[in-house]
C-alpha positions in Angstrom: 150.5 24.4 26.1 146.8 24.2 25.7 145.5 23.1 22.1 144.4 26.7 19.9 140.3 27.2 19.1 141.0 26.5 15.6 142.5 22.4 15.9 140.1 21.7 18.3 137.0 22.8 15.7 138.8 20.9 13.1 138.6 17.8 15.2 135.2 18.3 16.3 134.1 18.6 12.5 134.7 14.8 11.8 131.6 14.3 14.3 129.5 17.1 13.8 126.5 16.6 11.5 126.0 19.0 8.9 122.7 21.4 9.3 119.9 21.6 6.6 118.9 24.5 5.1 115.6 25.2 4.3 114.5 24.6 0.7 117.9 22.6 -0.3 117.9 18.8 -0.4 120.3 16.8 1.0 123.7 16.9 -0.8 125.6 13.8 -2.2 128.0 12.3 -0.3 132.0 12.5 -2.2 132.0 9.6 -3.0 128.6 9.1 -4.6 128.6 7.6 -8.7 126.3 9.5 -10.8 124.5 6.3 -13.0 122.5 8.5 -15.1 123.0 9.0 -19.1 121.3 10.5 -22.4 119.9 8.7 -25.8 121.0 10.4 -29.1 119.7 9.1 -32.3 121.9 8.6 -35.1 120.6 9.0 -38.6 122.4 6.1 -41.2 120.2 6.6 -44.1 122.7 3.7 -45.9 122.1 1.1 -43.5 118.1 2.0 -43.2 116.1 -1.5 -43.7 113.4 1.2 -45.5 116.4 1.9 -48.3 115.6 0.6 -51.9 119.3 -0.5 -53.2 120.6 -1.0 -56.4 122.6 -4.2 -56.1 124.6 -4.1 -59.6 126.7 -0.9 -58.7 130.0 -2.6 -57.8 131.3 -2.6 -54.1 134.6 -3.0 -52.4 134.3 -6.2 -50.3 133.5 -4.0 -47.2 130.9 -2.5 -49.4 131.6 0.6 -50.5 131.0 2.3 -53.7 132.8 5.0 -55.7 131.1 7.6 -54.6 131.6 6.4 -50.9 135.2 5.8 -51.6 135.2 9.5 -52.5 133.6 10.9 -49.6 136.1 8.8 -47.6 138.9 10.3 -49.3 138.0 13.5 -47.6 137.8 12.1 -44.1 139.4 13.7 -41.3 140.7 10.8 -40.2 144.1 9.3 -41.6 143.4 5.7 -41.2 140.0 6.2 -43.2 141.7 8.3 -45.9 143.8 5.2 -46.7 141.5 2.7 -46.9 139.9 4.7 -49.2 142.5 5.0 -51.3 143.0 1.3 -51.1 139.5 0.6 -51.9 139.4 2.4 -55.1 142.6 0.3 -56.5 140.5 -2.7 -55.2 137.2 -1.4 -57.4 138.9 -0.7 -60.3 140.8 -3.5 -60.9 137.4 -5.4 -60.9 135.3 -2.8 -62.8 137.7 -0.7 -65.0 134.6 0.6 -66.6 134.2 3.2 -64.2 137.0 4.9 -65.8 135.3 6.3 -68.5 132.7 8.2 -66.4 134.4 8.7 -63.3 138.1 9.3 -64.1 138.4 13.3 -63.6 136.5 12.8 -60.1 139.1 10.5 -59.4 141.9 12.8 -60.1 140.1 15.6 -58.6 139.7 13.9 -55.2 143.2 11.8 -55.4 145.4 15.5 -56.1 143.8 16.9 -52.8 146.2 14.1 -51.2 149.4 14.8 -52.6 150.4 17.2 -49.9 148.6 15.4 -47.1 150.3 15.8 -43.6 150.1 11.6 -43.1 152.9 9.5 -44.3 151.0 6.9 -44.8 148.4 8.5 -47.0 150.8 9.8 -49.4 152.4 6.4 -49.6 149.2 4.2 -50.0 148.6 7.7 -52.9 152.0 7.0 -54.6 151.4 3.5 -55.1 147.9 3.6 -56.2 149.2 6.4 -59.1 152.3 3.8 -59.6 149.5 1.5 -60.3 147.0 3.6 -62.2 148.9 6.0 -64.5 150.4 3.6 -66.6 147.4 2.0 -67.4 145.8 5.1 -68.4 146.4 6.5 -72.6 148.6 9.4 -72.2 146.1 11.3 -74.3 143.2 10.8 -71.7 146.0 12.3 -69.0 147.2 15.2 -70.6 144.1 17.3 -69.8 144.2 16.6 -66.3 148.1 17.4 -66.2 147.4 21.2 -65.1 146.0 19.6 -61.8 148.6 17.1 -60.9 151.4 19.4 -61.5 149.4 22.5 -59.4 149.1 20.4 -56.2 152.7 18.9 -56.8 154.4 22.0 -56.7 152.3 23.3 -53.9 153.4 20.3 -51.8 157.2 20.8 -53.2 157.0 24.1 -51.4 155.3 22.8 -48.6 156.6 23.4 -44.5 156.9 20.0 -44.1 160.4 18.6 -45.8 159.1 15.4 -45.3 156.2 16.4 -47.7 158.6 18.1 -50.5 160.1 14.7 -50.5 157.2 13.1 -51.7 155.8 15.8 -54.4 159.3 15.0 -55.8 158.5 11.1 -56.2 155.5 12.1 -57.7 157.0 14.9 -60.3 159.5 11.2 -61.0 156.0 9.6 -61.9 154.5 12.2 -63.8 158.2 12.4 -65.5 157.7 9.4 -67.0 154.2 9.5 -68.0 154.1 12.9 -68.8 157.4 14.7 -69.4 156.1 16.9 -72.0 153.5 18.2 -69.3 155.4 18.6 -66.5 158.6 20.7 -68.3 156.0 23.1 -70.2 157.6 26.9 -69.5 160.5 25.9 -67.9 162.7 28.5 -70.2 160.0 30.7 -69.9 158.8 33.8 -67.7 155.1 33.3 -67.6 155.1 31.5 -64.0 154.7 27.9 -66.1 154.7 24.3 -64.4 158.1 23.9 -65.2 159.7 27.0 -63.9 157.6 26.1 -60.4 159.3 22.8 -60.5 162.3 23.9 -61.1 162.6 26.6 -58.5 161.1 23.6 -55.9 164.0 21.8 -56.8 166.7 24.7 -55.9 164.3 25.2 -52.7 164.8 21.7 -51.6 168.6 21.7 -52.9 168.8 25.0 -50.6 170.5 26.1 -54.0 169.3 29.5 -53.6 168.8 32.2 -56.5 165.1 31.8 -58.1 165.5 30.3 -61.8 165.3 32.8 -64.7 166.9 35.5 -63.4 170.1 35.8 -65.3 171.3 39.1 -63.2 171.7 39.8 -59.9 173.2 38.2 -56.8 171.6 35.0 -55.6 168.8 35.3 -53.8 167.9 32.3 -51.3 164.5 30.0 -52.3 163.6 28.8 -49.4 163.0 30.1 -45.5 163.6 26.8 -44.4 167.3 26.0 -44.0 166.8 21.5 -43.9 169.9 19.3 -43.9 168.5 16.5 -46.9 169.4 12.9 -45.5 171.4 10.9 -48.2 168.6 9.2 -49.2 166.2 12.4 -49.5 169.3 14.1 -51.6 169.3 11.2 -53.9 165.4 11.5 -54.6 165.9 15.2 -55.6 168.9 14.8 -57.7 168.0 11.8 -59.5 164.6 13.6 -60.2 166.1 16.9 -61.2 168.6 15.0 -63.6 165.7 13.3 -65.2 164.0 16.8 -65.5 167.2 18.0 -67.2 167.6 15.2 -70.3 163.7 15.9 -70.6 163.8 19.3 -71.0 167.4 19.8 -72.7 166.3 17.0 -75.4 165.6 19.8 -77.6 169.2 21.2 -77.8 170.4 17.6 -79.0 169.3 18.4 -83.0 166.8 16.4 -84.7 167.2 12.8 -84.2 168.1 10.5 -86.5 165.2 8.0 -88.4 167.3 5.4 -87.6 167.8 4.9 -83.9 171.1 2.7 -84.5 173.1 5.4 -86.7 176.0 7.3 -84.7 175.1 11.1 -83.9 178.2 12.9 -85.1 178.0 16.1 -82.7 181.2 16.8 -81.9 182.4 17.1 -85.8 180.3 20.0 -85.9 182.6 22.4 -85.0 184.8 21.2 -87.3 182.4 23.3 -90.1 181.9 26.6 -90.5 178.0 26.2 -91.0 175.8 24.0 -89.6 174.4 23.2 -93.0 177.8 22.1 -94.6 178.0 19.8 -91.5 174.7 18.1 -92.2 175.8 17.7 -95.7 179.1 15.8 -94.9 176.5 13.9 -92.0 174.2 12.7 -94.8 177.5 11.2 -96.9 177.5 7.7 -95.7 173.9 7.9 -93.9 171.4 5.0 -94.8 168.7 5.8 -96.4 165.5 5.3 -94.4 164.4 2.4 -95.2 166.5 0.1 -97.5 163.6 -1.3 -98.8 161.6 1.2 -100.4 158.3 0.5 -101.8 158.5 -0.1 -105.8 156.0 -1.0 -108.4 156.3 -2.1 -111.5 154.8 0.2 -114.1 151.6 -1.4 -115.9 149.5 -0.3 -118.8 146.4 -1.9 -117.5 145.4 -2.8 -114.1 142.9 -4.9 -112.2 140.8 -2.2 -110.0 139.8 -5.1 -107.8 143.4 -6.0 -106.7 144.6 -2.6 -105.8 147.0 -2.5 -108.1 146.2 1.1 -108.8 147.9 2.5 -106.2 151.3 3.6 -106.4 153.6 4.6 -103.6 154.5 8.0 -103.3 158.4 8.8 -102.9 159.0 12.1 -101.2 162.8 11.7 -101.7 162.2 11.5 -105.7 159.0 14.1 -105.7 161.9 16.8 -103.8 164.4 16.3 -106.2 161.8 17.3 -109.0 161.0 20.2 -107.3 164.2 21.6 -106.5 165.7 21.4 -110.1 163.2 24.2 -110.2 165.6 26.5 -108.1 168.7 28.7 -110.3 171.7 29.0 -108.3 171.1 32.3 -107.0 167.6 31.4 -105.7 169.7 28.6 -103.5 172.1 30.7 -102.4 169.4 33.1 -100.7 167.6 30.1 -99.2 171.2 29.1 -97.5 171.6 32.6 -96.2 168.0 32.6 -95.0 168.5 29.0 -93.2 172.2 30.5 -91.5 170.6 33.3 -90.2 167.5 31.2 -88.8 169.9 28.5 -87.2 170.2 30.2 -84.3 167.9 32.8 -83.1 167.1 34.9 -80.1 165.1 32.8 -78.2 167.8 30.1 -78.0 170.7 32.6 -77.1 168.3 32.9 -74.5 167.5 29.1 -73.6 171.5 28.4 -73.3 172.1 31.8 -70.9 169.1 30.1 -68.5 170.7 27.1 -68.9 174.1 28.6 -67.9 173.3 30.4 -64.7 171.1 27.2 -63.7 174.9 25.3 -64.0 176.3 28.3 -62.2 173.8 28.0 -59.4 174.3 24.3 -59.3 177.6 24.4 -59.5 178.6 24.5 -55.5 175.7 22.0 -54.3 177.2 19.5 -57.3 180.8 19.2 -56.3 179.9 19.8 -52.2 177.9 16.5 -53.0 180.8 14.7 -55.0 183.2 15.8 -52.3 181.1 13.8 -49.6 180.7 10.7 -51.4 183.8 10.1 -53.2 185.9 9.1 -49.9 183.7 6.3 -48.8 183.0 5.1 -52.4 186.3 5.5 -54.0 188.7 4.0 -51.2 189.9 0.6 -51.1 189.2 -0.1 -47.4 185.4 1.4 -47.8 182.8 -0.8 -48.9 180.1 2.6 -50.1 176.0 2.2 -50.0 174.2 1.8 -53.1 172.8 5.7 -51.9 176.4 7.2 -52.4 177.1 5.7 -55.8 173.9 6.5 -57.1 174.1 10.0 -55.8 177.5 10.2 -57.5 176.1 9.2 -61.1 173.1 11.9 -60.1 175.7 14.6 -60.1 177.8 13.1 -62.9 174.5 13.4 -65.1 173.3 16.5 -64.2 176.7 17.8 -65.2 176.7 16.1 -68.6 173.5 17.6 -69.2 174.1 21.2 -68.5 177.4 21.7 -69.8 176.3 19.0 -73.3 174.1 22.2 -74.0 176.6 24.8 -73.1 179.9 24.0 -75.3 177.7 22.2 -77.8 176.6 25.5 -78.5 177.4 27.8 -81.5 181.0 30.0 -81.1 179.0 33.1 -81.0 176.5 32.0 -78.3 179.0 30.2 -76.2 181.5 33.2 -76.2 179.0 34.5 -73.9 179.2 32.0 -70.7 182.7 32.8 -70.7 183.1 30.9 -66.9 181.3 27.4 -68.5 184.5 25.8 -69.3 186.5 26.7 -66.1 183.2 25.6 -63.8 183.4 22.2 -65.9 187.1 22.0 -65.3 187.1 22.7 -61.5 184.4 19.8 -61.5 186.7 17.5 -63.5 189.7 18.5 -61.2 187.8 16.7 -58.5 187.5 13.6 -59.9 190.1 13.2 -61.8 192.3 11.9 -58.9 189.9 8.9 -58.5 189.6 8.7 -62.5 189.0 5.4 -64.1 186.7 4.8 -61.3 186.3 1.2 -60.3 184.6 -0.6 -57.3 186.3 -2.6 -54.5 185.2 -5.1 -52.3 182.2 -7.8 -53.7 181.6 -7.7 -57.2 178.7 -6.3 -58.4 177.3 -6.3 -61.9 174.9 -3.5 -60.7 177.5 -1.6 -59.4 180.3 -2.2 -62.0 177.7 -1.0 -64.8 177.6 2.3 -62.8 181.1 2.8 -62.7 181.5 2.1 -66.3 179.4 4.5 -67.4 180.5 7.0 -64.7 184.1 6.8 -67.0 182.1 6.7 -70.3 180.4 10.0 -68.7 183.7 11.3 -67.6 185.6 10.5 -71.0 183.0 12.5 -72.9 183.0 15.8 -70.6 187.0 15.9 -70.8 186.1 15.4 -74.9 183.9 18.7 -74.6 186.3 20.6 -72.8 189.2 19.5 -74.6 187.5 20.8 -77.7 186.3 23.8 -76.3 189.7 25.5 -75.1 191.1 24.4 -78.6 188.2 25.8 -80.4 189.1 29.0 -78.3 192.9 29.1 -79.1 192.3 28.1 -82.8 189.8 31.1 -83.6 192.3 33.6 -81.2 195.2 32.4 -83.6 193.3 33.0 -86.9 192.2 36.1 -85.9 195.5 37.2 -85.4 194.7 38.6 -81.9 198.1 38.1 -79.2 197.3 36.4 -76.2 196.8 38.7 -73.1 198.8 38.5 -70.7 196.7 39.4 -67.2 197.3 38.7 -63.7 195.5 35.5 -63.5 198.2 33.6 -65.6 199.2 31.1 -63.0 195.5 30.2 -62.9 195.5 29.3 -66.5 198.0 27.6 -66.5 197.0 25.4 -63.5 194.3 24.6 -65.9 196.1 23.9 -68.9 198.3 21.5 -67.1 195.0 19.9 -65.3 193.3 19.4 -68.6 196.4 17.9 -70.2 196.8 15.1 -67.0 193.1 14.4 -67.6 193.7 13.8 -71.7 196.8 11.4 -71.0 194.3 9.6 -68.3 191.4 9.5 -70.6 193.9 8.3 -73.1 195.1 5.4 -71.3 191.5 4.2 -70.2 190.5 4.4 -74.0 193.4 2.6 -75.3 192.7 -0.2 -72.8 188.9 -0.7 -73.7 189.9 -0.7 -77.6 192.1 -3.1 -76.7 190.5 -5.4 -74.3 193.1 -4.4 -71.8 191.9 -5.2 -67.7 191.3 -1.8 -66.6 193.2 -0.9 -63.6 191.6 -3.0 -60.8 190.0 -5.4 -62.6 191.2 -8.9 -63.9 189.5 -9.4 -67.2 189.2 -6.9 -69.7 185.6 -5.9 -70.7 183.7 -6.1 -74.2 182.6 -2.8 -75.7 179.0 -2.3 -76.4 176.9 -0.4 -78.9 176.0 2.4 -76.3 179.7 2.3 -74.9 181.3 2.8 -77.7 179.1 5.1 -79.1 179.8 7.4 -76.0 183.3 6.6 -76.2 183.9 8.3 -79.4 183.4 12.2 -78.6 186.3 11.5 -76.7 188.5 9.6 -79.1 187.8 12.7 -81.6 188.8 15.0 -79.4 192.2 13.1 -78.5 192.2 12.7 -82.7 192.2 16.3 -83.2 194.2 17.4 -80.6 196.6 20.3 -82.6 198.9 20.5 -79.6 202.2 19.1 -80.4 203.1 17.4 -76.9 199.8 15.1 -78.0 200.8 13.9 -81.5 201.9 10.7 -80.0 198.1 10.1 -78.1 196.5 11.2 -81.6 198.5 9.0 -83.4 198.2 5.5 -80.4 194.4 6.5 -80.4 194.0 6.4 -84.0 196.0 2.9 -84.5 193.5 1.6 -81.7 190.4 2.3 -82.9 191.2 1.3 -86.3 192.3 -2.2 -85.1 189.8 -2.6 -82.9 187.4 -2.3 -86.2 189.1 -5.1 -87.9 189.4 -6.8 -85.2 185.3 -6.9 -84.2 183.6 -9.4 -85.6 180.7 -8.6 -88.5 178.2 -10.6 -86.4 178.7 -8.0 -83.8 176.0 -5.1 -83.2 179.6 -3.0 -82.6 180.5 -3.4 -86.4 178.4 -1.2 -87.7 179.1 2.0 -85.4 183.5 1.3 -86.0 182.9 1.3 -89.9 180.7 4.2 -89.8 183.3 6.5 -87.6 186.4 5.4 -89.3 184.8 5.7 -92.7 183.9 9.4 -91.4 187.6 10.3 -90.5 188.4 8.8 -94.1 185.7 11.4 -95.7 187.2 14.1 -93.4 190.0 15.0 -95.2 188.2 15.1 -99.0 185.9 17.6 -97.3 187.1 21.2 -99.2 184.7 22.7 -96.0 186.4 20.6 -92.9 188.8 22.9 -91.1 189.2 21.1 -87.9 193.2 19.3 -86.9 192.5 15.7 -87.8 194.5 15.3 -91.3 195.6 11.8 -92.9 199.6 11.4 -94.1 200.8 12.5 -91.1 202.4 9.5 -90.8 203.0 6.8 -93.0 202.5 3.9 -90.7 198.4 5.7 -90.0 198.1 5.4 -94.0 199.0 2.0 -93.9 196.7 1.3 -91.2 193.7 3.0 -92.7 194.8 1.1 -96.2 194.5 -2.0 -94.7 191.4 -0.9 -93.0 189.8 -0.3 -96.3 190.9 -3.3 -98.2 189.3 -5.5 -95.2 185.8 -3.8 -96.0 184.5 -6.6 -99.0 185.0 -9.0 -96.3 182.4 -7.8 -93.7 180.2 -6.9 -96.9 180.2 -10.2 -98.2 179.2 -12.0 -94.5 176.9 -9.6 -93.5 174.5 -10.2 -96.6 171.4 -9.5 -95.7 171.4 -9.9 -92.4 172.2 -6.0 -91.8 171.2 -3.6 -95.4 172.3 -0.6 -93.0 175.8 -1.6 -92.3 176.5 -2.8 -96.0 174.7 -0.1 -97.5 177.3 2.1 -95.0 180.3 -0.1 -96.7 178.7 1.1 -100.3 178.5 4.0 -99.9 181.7 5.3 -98.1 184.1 3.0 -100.8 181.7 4.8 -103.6 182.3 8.4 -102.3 185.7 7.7 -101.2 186.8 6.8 -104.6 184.4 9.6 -106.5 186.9 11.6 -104.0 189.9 10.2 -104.6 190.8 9.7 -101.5 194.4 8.9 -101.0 194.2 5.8 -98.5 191.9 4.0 -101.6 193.7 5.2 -104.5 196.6 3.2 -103.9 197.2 1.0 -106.6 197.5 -2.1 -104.2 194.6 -0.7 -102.5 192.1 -1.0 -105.6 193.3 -4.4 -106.7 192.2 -6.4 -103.1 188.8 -4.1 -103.5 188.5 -5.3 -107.0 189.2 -9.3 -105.9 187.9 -9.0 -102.4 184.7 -7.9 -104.2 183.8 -11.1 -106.8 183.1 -13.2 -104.2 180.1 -10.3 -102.9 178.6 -11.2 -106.8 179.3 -14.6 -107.9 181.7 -17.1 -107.6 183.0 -20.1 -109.4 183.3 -23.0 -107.1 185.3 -26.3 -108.3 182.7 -29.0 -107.4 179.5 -27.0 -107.2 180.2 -24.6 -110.5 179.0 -21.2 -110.7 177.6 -19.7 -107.1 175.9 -16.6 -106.7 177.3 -14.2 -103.6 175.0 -12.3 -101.4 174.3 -9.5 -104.2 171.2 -11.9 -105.1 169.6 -11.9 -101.9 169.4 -8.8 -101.3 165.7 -7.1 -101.9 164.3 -6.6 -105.2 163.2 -3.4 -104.4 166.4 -2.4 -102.4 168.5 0.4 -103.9 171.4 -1.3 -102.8 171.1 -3.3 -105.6 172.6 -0.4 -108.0 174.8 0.9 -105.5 176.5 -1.9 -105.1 176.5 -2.2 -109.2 177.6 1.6 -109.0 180.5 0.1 -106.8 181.7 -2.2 -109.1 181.9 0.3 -112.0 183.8 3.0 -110.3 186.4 -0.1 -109.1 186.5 -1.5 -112.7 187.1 2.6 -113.5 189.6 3.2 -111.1 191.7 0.9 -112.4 191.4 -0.9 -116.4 192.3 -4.4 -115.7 190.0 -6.7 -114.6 192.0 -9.6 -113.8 190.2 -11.0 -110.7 187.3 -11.0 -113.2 185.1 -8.4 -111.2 183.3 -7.9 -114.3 182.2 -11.5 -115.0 181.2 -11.8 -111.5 178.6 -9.0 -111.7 177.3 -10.0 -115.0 176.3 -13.6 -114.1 174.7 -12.0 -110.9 172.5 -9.1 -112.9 171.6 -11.9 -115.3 167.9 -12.2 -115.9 167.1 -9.5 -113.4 166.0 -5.7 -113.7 169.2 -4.7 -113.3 170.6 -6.3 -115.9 170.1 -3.6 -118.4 171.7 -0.8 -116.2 174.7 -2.5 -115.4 175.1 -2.7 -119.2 174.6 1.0 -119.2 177.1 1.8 -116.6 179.7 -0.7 -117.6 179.7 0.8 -121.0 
């Protein structure tokens, strides 16, 4: 078949030459490389030779200055961002001197990178702040706080999760820096720092139900539904617990001047008013300093030594001003300070602070549930992520529901569902309850357990004297319990809360008396902190009215009691046992205390607490000087317990050891050496333990007429020759 007319011109075109047109020139070839190429000038005014520079502003070693460093910052490039951020922490740290003209550009530049969309910026960012802030006064930070915190909660609501992430590192920075800064307005509804924070926390969490609003069914925070890692979960937790203690401080009272002194919370609602608690509180309380400043009263002075000036006591200038008062006029001013105890805006505070618990409350124990398995079973060997995000939860718990049932009765009536939400959360981990790691030891991780059971003893303590609270003002009120259709539920609870006290019991009675916990072969030494977290618990086991319990009240109270004699007077935990025992003495001569907790419910307990008391001159006498607190603690309870007459002092055994255990505290008559003074004459001039101690010895000498141990020739050879030899004549007489 003959070829068509169309191949045979398409094999005649690879020979055929191409015809010129007229007026067109002859047109590259395909293959043809085009060499040709165009000159721009680039202007560099920095580099120009023509430049005058000024050679003392400092330079990075790739010399840059501030203000380049600055531009840089604001590069489109990532890499270049970086570096510039590297370069600053490199100029500073060689010319810190910049800081006092340049610091708010700095911050005004650096805040622009909070949120930025490159890892590796942010990092290089939280480093150079983890460097910087700390070396900056918090006064010269404060007033840049307003534009930190606005870029960090715009990043905490950023689209990026990986970018949330980070604000919240930074929030942790500016936490502990700032805290005062970065919780301003969280209880409030003006749209403050700390209500944006707080909601970018329940947006991360996925929590749902925007913060504040106390009404109305939950109401999601966020668009973005993101599963949080373990490791991203941890960040927000641990940072949203640390928000928490910040910002719930305030609840916690006023603190005490001296940082050492137990905080006696939980015998508050053993008092009908907050101000007859604070009176039994100051009892035994130290006085703030037990040296106070004392000067010697002089006709005629030397202006050039300063003599002149005397120190003014505020303790002595109140007392002269209230004998001023009749008792009518203090009777108004109690009423006045009852109604103002507890006002609106609190009420208000603890319901924000009890639907923030309620929201929390299914993201808290979904994240205990998913840990506890790998962490808590023998043949697991958990991360260091899972235990930490356990203690996360474990804290924020402590800290919402510490504010809720520490609460006043007529506030706390109002969070009705508090309690049970803290008990479904205890049901939980109460099967794995005294926790206690397995496989290698480590101290790290063994300190986290402990304090997850100190944590866990003290939030069965809260509800344990919550629900009796509850049945104690139902019973006085006469008012017959309801019966509704929820009673299996309640008592699901009642039995949960009682296998929780018997467990709490056990793990108590073990650390008091340096038992091994279960799992562990040595037994562990209390410490300050550990004990002092230990004993909301102990009361609340102490003044437990249910009958099934009397035997728990009554091991617990022979514990802790032995465990004080038993700790040595060099130890820091001396202190803390004398002061709670001495309290539970006080307890019952308190006309106002109407809580459970009675002495001579059993003989053998007033034996113990007897023999409790006579040891007291001992740790009085080897302390000395070496603690005024703790022996002005011993003073002053045996002082008010015998102005009392209480009835585990007034024994008539009792008052005799006091009044020969005491001599040796004064003077003592030594067969080689002669006449020794005790450590009475060491103790400060100035100190007003001095006459307390004197005050001591005359209600002992009182108490009983003899004075066969010769208490009385003691103290006079030790007042001899000193200022206080004329009161103790006074006194004595």
């Amino acid at each position: 078949m003959p070829k068509s007319a169309k191949k045979r011109k398409a094999k005649a075109a690879d020979f055929s030459k191409a015809k010129l047109k007229l007026g067109k020139g002859k047109q590259l070839g395909s293959n043809a490389i085009d060499t040709s190429f165009k000159a721009r000038s680039i202007a560099l005014p920095s580099q120009s030779i023509a430049q005058e520079k000024d050679h003392h502003i400092p330079t990075t070693k790739r010399r840059l200055t501030f203000d380049d460093l600055i531009i840089h910052a604001k590069h489109y490039s990532a890499s270049t961002r970086k570096d510039a951020i590297l370069g600053l922490r490199e100029l500073l740290e060689a010319n810190w001197d910049l800081m006092e003209t340049s610091f708010t550009i700095l911050i005004g530049a650096c805040v622009r990178l909070i949120g930025d969309e490159d890892a590796s910026v942010r990092k290089a960012l939280l480093a150079f702040f983890t460097w910087l802030l700390p070396r900056i006064p918090q006064g010269d930070l404060m007033p840049h706080s307003p534009l930190l915190l606005l870029f960090t909660t715009s990043a905490q609501t950023h689209i990026f999760p990986e970018i949330r992430i980070d604000a919240i590192r930074f929030l942790d920075l500016f936490l502990e820096h700032i805290p005062q800064a970065v919780i301003t307005g969280w209880n409030e509804d003006n749209n403050g720092h700390g209500t944006r924070i707080l909601e970018g926390y329940l947006g991360v969490l996925n929590a749902g139900t925007k913060f504040g609003e106390t009404d109305g069914p939950m109401k999601a925070t966020s668009t973005a539904s993101v599963v949080l890692t373990p490791a991203s979960k941890l960040i927000v937790l641990h940072s949203l617990s640390t928000f928490l203690q910040v910002s719930l401080s305030t609840f916690a009272g006023p603190s005490s001047p001296d940082p050492t002194s137990l905080h006696t919370w939980y015998l508050a609602s053993s008092f009908s008013r907050q101000a007859e608690y604070q009176a039994f509180e100051n009892l035994i309380q130290p006085s703030v300093s037990t040296l106070l400043r004392h000067r010697k009263w002089q006709g005629e002075v030397d202006p050039e030594e300063g003599d002149d000036d005397f120190p003014y006591n505020p303790s002595v200038a109140g007392s002269l001003l209230g004998d001023e008062f009749t008792l009518q006029e203090l009777a108004d001013i109690s009423n006045v300070i009852r109604a103002s105890e507890f006002d609106n805006s609190d009420d208000r505070d603890i319901s924000l602070v009890a639907h923030l618990a309620r929201t929390l409350h299914s993201t808290l124990i979904s994240t205990f549930l998913d840990c506890a398995p790998a962490i808590f079973s023998p043949s697991a060997s958990p991360s260091e992520t899972q235990v930490q995000l356990v203690v996360a939860v474990v804290q924020i718990v402590q800290s919402l529901y510490g504010v809720i049932l520490q609460a006043p009765a007529s506030v706390k009536g109002n969070h009705n569902t508090a309690p049970e939400d803290l008990g479904a959360i205890l049901g939980y981990m109460t099967p794995y309850f005294p926790f206690r790691p397995f496989g290698a030891r480590d101290i790290k991780v063994e300190q986290s357990f402990q304090n997850l059971n100190l944590q866990f003893c003290e939030l069965t303590s809260l509800l344990i004297l919550t629900t009796h609270a509850g049945s104690t003002r139902k019973v006085r009120r006469g008012k017959p319990q309801q019966v509704n259709k929820d009673v299996s539920s309640s008592k699901r609870s009642r039995d949960a809360l009682s296998i929780q006290t018997e467990r709490v019991c056990e793990y108590i009675l073990q650390l008091l008396r340096g038992e091994p916990v279960a799992g562990s072969q040595l037994g562990r030494v209390l410490t300050p902190d550990a004990y002092a977290a230990l004993l909301p618990a102990i009361w609340a086991l102490l003044n437990n009215a249910l009958a099934q319990h009397q035997e728990i009240s009554s091991a617990v109270l022979h514990a802790t009691v032995e465990h004080s004699i038993k700790t040595s007077s060099k130890s820091a935990l001396k202190r803390l046992t004398i002061e709670f025992i001495a309290r539970l003495v006080l307890l019952s001569t308190e006309p106002r205390y109407h809580g459970n907790f009675r002495l001579g419910r059993d003989a053998g307990e007033d034996q113990k607490l007897e023999d409790w008391v006579a040891h007291l001159p001992q740790p009085l006498w080897e302390l000395g000087v070496n603690n005024l607190p703790a022996s002005e603690i011993i003073i002053r309870f045996l002082l008010r317990a015998l102005q009392r007459k209480s009835r585990v002092i007034h024994a008539s055994k009792t008052i005799a050891a006091l009044r020969s255990k005491l001599v040796p505290f004064f003077s003592i008559t030594h067969s080689v050496r002669g006449q020794l003074l005790g450590p009475y004459s060491k103790l400060p001039v100035a100190s007003p333990l001095r006459r307390l101690a004197l005050d001591l010895a005359a209600t002992v000498l009182l108490a009983e007429a003899s004075d066969e141990d010769g208490l009385s020739v003691a103290v006079d050879v030790a007042v001899a020759g000193t200022d206080e030899q004329e009161y103790w004549g006074h006194i004595e007489s």
